[in-house]
C-alpha positions as protocol buffer text, in pm:
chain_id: "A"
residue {
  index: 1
  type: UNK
  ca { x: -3640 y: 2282 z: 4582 }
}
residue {
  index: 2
  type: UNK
  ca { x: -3380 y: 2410 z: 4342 }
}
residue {
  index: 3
  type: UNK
  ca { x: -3478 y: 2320 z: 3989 }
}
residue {
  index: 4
  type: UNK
  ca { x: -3233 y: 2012 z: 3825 }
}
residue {
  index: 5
  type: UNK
  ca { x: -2976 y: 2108 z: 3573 }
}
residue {
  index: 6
  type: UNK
  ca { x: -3031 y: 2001 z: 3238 }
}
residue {
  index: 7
  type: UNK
  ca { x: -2690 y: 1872 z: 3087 }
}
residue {
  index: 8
  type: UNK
  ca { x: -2658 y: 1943 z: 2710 }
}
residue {
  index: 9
  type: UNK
  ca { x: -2466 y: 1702 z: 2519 }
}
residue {
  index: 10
  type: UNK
  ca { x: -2145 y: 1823 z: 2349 }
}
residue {
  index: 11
  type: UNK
  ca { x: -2105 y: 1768 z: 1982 }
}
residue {
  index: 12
  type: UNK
  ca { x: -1794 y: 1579 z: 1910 }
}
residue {
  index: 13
  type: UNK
  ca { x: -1553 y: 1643 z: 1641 }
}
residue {
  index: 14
  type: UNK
  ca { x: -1429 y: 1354 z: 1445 }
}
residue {
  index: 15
  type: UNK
  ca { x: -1086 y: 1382 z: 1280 }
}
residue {
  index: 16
  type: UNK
  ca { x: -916 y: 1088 z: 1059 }
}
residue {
  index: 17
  type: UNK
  ca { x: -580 y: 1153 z: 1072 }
}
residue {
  index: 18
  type: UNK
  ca { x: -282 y: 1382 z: 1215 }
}
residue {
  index: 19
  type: UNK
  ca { x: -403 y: 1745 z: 1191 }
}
residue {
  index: 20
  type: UNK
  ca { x: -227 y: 1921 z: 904 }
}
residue {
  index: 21
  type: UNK
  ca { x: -195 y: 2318 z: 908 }
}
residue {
  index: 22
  type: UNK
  ca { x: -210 y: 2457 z: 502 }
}
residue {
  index: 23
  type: UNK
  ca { x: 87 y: 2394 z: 309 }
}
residue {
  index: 24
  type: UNK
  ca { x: 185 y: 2173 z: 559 }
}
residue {
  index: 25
  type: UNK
  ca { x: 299 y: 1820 z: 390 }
}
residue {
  index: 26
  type: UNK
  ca { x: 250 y: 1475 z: 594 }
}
residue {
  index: 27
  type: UNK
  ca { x: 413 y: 1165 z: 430 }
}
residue {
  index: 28
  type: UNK
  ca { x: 268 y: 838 z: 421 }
}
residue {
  index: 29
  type: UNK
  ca { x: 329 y: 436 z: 269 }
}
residue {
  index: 30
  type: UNK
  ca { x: 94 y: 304 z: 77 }
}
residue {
  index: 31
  type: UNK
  ca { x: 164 y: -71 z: 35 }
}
residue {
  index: 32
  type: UNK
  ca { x: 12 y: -228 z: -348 }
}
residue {
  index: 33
  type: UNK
  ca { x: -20 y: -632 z: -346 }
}
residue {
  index: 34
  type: UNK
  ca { x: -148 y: -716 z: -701 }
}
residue {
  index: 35
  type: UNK
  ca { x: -153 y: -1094 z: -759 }
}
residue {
  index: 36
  type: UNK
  ca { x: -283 y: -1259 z: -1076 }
}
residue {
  index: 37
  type: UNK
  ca { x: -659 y: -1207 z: -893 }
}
residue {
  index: 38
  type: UNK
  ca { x: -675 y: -970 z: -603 }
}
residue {
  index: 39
  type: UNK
  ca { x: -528 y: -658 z: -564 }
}
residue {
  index: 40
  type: UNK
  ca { x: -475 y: -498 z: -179 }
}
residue {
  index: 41
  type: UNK
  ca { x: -395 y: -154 z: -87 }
}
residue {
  index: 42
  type: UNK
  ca { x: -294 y: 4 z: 233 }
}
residue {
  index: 43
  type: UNK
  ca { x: -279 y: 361 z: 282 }
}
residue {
  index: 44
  type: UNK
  ca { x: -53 y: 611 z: 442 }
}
residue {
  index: 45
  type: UNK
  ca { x: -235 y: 987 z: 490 }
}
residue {
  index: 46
  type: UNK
  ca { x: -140 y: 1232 z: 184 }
}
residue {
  index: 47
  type: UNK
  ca { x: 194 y: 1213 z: 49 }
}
residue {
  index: 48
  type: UNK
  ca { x: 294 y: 868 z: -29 }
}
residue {
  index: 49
  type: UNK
  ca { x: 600 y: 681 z: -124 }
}
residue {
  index: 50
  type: UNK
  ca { x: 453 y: 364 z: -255 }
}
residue {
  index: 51
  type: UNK
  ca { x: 550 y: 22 z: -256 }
}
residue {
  index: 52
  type: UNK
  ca { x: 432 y: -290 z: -515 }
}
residue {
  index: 53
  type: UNK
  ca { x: 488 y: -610 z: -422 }
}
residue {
  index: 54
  type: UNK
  ca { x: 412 y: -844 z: -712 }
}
residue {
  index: 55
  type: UNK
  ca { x: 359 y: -1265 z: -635 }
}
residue {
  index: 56
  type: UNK
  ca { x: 771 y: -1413 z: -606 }
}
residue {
  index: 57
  type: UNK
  ca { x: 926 y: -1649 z: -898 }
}
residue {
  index: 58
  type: UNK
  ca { x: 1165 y: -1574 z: -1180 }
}
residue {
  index: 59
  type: UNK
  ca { x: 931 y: -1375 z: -1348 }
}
residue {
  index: 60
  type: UNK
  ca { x: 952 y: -1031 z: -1490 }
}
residue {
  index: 61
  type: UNK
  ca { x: 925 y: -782 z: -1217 }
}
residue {
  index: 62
  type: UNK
  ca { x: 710 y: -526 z: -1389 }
}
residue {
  index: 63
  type: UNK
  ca { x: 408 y: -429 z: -1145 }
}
residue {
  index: 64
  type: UNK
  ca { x: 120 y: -573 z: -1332 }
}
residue {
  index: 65
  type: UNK
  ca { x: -210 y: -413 z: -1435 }
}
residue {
  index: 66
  type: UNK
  ca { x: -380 y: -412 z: -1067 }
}
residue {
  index: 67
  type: UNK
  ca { x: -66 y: -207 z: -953 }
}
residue {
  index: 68
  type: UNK
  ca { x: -43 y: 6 z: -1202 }
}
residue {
  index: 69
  type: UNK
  ca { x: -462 y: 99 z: -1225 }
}
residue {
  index: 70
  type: UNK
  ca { x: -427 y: 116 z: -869 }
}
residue {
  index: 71
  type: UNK
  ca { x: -124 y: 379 z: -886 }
}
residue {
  index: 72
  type: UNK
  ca { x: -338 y: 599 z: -1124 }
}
residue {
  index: 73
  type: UNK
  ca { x: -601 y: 598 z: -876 }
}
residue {
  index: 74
  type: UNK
  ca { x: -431 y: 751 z: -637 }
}
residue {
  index: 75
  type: UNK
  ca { x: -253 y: 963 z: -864 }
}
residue {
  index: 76
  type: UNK
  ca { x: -597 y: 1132 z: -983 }
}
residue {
  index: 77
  type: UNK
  ca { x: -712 y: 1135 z: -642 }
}
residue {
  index: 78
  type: UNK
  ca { x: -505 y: 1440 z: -530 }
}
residue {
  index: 79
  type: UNK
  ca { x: -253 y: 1238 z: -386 }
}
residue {
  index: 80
  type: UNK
  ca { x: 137 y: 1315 z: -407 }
}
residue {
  index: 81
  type: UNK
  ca { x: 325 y: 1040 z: -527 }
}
residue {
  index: 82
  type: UNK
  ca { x: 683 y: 1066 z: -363 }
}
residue {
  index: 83
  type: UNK
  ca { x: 869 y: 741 z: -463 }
}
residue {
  index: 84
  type: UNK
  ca { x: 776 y: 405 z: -621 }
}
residue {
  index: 85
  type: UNK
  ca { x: 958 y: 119 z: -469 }
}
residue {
  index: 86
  type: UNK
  ca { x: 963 y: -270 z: -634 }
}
residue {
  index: 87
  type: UNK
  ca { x: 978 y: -521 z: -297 }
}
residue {
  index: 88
  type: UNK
  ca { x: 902 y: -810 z: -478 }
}
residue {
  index: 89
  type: UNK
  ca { x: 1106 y: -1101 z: -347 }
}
residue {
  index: 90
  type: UNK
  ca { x: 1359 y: -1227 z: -555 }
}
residue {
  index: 91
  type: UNK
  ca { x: 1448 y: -1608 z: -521 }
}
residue {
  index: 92
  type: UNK
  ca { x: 1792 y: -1674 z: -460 }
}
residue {
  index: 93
  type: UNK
  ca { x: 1844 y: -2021 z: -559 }
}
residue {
  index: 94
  type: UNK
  ca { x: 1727 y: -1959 z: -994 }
}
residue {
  index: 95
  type: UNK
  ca { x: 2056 y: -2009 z: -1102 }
}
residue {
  index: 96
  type: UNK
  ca { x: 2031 y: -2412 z: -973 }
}
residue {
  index: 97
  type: UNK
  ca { x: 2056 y: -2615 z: -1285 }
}
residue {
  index: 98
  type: UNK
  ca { x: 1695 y: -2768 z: -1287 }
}
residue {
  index: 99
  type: UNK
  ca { x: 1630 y: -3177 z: -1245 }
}
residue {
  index: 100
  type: UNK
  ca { x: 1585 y: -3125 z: -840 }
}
residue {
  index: 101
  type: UNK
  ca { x: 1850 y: -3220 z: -554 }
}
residue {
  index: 102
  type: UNK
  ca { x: 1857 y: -3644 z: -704 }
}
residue {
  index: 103
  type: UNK
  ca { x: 1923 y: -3534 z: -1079 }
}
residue {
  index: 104
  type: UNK
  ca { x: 1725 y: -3624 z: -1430 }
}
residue {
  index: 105
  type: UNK
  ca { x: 1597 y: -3968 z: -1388 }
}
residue {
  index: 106
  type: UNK
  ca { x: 1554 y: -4186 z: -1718 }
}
């Protein structure tokens, strides 16, 4: 009898992400939802051109303190901050004279 080969099992390499050669740039979104008491982010890879979203109204459109702790963060974290977009919706119908659709009832 011919003796039974003995099948070693191959280490597998686990990668997160496209891989990047040195000096090699790959650009990412990362997506900032800071409401009055949650703030989400969503990652792109290194380079990021980042987005806030703040919670809609007529309010000022400043990103608030969640957004902006959260874009230091990934400031000190290495990462390359490309552009800074506001896409906070902005209502359209603020410039209705208030009282509703029936007018100021007495």
């Amino acid at each position: 009898m011919s003796r039974r080969k003995v099948r070693e099992p191959k280490e597998e390499t686990v990668t997160l992400g496209p891989s990047v050669r040195d000096g090699e740039y790959v650009f990412g979104v990362a997506h900032i939802f800071a409401s009055f008491n949650d703030t989400f982010i969503e990652l792109g890879v290194t380079a990021l051109h980042i987005k806030l979203r703040a919670t809609g109204g007529n309010k000022t459109k400043t990103p608030g303190p969640g957004a902006q702790s959260a874009l230091r963060a990934l400031a000190r974290s290495g990462m390359r901050v490309g552009r800074i977009e506001d896409v906070t919706p902005i209502p359209t119908d603020s410039t209705r004279r208030k009282g509703g659709r029936r007018g100021r009832r007495l």
